[in-house]
C-alpha positions as CSV (number, residue, x, y, z in Angstrom):
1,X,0.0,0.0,0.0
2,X,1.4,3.4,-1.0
3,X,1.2,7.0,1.0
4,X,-0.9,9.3,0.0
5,X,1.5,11.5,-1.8
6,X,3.4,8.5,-3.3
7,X,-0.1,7.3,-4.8
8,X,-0.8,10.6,-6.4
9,X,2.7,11.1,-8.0
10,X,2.3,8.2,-9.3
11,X,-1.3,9.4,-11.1
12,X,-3.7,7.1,-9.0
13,X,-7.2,8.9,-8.7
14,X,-7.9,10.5,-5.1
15,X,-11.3,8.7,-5.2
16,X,-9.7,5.3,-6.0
17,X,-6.5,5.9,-3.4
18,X,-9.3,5.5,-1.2
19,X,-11.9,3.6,-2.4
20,X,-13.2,1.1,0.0
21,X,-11.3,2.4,3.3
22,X,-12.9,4.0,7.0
23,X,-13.8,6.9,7.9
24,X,-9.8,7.0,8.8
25,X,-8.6,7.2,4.9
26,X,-11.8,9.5,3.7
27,X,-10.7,12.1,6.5
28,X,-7.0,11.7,5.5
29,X,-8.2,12.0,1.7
30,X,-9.8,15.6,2.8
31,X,-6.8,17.0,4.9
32,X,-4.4,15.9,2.0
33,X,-6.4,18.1,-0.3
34,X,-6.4,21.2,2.0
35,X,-4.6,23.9,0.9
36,X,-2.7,24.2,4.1
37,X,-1.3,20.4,3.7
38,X,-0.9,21.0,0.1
39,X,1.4,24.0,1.0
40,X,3.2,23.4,3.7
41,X,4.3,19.5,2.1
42,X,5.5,21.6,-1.1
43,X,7.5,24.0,1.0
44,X,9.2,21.5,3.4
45,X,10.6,19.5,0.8
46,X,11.8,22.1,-1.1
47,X,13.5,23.8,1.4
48,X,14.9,20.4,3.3
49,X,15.1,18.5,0.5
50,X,13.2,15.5,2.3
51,X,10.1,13.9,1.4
52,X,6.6,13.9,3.4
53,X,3.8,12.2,2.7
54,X,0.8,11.8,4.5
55,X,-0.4,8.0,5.5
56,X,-3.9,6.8,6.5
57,X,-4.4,4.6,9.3
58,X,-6.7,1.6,9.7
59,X,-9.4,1.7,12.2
60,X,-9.7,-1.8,12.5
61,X,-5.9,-2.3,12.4
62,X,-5.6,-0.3,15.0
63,X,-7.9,-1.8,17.4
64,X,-6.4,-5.2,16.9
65,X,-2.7,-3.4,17.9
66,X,-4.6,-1.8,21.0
67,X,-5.7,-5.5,22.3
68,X,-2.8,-7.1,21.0
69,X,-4.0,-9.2,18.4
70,X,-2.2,-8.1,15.6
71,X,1.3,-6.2,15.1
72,X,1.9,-3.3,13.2
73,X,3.4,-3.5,9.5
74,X,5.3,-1.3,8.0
75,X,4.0,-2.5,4.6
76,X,1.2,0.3,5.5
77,X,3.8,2.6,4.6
78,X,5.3,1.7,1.7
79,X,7.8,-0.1,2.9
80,X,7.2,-3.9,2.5
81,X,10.5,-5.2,3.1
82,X,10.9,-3.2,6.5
83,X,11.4,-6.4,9.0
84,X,12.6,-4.5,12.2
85,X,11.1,-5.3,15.1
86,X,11.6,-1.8,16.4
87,X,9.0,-0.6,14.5
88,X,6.2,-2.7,15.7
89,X,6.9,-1.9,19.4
90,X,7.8,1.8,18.7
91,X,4.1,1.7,17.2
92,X,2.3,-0.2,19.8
93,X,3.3,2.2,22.4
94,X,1.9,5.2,20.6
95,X,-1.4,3.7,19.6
96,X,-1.8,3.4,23.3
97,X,-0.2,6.1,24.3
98,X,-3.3,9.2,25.6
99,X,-3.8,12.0,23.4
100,X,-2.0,14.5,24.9
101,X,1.5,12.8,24.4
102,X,3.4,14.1,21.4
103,X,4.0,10.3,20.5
104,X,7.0,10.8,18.0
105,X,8.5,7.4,16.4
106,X,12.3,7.7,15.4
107,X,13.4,5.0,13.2
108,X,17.1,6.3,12.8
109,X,18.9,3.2,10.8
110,X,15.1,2.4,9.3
111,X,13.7,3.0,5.7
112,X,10.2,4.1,7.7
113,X,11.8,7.5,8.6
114,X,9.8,9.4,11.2
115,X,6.5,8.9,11.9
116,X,4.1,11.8,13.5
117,X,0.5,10.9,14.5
118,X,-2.4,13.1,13.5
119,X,-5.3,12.7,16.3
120,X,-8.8,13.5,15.3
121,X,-9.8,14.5,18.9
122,X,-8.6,10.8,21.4
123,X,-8.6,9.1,17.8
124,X,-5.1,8.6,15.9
125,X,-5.7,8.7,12.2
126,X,-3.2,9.1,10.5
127,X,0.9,9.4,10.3
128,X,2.6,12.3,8.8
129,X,6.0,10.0,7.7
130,X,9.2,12.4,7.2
131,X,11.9,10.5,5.5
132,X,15.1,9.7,7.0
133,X,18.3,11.4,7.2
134,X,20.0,9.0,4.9
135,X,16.6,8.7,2.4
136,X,17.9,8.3,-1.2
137,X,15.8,11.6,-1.6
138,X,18.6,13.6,0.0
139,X,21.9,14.5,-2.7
140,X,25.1,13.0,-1.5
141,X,27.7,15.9,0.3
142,X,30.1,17.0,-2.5
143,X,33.4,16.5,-2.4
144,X,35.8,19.4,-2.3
145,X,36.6,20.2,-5.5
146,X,37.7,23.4,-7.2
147,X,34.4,25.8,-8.3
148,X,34.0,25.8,-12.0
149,X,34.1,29.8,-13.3
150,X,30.3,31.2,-12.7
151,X,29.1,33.1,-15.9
152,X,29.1,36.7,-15.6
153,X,25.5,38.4,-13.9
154,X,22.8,39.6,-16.4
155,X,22.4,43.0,-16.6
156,X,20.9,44.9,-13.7
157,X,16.5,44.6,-14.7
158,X,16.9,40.9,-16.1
159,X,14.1,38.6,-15.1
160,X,16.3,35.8,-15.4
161,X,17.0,34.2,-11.6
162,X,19.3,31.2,-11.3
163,X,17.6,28.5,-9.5
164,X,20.1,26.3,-6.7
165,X,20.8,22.7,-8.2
166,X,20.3,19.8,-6.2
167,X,23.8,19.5,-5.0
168,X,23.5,22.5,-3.2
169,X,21.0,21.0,-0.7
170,X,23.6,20.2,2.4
171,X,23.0,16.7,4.0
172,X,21.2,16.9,7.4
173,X,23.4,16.7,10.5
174,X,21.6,14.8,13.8
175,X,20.7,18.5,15.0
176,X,18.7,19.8,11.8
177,X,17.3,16.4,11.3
178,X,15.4,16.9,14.9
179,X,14.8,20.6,13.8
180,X,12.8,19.7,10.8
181,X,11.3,16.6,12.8
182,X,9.9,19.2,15.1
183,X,8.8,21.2,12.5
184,X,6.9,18.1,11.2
185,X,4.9,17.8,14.8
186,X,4.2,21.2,15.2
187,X,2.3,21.2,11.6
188,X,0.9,17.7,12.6
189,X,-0.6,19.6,16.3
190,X,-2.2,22.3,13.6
191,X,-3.7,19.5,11.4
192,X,-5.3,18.1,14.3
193,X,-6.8,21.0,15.6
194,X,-8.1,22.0,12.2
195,X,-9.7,18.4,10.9
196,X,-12.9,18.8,12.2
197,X,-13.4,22.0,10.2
198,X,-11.6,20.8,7.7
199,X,-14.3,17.8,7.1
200,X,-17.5,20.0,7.9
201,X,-16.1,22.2,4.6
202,X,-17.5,22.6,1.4
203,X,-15.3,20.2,-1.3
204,X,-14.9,21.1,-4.7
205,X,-16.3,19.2,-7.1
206,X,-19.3,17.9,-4.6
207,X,-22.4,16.6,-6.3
208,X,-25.6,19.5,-6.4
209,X,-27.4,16.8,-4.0
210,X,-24.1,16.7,-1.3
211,X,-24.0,20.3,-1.4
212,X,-27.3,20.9,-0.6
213,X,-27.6,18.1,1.8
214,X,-24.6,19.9,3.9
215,X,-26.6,23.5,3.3
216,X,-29.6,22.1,4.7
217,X,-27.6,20.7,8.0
218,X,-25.7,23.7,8.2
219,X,-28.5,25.6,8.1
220,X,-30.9,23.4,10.9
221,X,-27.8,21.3,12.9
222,X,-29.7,23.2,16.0
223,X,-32.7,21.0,15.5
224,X,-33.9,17.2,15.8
225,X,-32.7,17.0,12.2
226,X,-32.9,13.0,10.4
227,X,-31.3,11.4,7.2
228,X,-35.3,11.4,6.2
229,X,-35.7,14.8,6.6
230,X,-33.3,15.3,4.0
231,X,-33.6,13.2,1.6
232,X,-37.1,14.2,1.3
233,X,-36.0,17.7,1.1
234,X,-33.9,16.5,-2.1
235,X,-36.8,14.3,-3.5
236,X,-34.5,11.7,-2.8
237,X,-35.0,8.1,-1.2
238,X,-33.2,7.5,2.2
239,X,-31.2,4.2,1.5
240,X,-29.8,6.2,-1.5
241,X,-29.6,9.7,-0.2
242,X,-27.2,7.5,3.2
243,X,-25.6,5.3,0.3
244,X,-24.6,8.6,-1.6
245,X,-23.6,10.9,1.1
246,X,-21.5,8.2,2.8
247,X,-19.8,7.6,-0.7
248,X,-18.8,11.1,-1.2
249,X,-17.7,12.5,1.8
250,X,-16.6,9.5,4.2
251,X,-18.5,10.0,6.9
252,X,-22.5,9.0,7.7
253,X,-25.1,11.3,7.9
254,X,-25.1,11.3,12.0
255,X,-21.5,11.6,12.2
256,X,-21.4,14.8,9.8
257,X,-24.3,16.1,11.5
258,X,-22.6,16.0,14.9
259,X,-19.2,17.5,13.6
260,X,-21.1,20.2,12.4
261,X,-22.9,21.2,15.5
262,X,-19.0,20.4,17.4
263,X,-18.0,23.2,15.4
264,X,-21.0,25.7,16.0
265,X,-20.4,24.4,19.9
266,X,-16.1,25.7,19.6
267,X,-17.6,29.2,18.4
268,X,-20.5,29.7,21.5
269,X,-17.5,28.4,23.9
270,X,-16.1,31.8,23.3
271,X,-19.1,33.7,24.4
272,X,-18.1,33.3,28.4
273,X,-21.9,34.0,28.7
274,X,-23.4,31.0,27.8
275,X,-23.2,28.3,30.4
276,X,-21.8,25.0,28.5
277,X,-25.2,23.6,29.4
278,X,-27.0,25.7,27.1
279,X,-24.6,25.6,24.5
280,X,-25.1,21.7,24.4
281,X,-29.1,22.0,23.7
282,X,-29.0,25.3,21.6
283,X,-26.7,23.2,19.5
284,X,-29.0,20.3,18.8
285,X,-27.5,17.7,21.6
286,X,-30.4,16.3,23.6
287,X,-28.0,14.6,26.6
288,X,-25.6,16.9,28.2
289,X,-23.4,13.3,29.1
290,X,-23.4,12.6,25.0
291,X,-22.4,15.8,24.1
292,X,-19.3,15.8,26.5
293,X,-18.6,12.4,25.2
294,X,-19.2,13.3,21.6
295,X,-16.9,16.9,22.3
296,X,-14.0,14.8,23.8
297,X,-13.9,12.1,21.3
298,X,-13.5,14.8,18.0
299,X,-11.3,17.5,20.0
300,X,-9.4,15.8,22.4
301,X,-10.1,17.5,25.4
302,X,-13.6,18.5,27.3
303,X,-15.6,21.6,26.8
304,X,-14.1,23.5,29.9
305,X,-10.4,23.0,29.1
306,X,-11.1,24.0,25.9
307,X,-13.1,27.1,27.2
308,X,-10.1,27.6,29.2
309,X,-7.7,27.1,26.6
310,X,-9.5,29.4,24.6
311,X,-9.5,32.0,27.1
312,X,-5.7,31.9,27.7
313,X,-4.6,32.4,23.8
């Protein structure tokens, strides 16, 4: 199984990179087409020179790691002929580790590179994997030799810029390799904190039926909203309008409607006003002991430490 980024250089479809996985891969799929990701993967490897690919994660997998019934693989990554057994503890451990733990796995002598979670809330769905310091990606150091003459500068106004050639790139020592793997977690914290938005968010190229679907949530999340509702509203029937709206954006039509009212729920928590109580019902929740579940589970941490968090930035 190939990486995201390695399945898309390679010209596989988006849709069919993904075709037939969990929620996990269809949220991955989402964040891999933000601009953000899109950006910030361009702009690391050209200015490190190392490549960074984003990897869904199995749900089911990693259950079975959880309760020890299975081991991980690094096949998952690309890397089918990885056999160290490093890799398989380093990964148990941070399946299991809590949320809040930065969870970093440094293979140094391994072809898996480092490996940075991405949490959705308490779950871990996917790995952002930077390649090592010794990846074939990264140009040999250059021998001393004696500098061929440089042709004269164009005249002052010329558009022309000389671009750096590869062998320019200098190898990574130990310390910038642990510089750009903490670059690495820091952007994997920010696409944590921004995948439930990130989900809830118009995609291009939705069909008229999605987009209105997600209109009409967006517009009534607050009330005892149904997949029948809906589908009647788009003179659709319910199996199909469910079959559809799972298909195109990766998540059922209960699990969209609750990360959309998670979302309205982060914006009220910044009115110190409203008691988290009301919040919770003027939000659509009808149990104030679901909606904490539901607000830990997709952001990691409860309504009042968020609140607090909030307050303190």
């Amino acid at each position: 199984m190939l990486c995201l980024g390695q399945q898309m250089a390679k010209g596989f479809p988006l849709a069919a990179a993904y075709s037939g996985m969990s929620m996990n891969g269809n949220v991955t799929a989402v964040l891999s087409r933000s601009r953000i990701y899109r950006g910030y993967a361009k702009a690391f490897t050209e200015v490190t020179g190392l490549p960074l690919f984003l990897c869904p994660l199995d749900a089911a997998l990693l259950s079975r790691i959880k309760l020890g019934q299975s081991s991980w693989n690094c096949a998952s990554l690309g890397q089918p002929h990885c056999t160290c057994k490093c890799c398989a503890k380093a990964f148990a451990r941070m399946s299991k580790a809590p949320p809040s733990e930065p969870g970093v796995i440094h293979f140094a002598q391994c072809p898996c590179g480092t490996l940075v979670p991405v949490r959705s809330g308490t779950d871990l769905i996917a790995l952002l994997k930077l390649g090592p310091a010794g990846d074939e990606s990264t140009p040999p150091r250059q021998g001393r030799k004696a500098r061929k003459p440089q042709p004269p500068a164009p005249p002052c106004g010329s558009a022309r810029v000389d671009k750096p050639s590869r062998s320019e790139y200098q190898p990574f020592s130990p310390t910038r390799y642990r510089a750009a793997v903490k670059l690495v977690g820091m952007f994997a914290q920010q696409l944590s904190g921004l995948c439930n938005q990130l989900v809830v968010q118009e995609q291009t190229g939705e069909p008229e039926a999605i987009r209105r679907a997600k209109d009409y949530i967006a517009r009534r999340h607050n009330e005892d909203v149904s997949s029948s509702q809906v589908a009647k509203e788009l003179h659709l029937s319910r199996f199909y309008f469910c079959t559809l709206f799972k298909k195109r954006t990766g998540l059922t039509f209960t699990e969209y409607l609750t990360r959309v009212r998670i979302e309205r729920v982060k914006e009220l928590l910044a009115n110190p006003n409203l008691r988290i109580s009301e919040i919770a019902f003027q939000t659509g929740f009808q149990s104030l002991t679901h909606f904490n579940r539901v607000f830990l589970k997709l952001t990691g941490e409860s309504p009042t430490e968020y609140r607090s968090r909030f307050r303190a930035i």
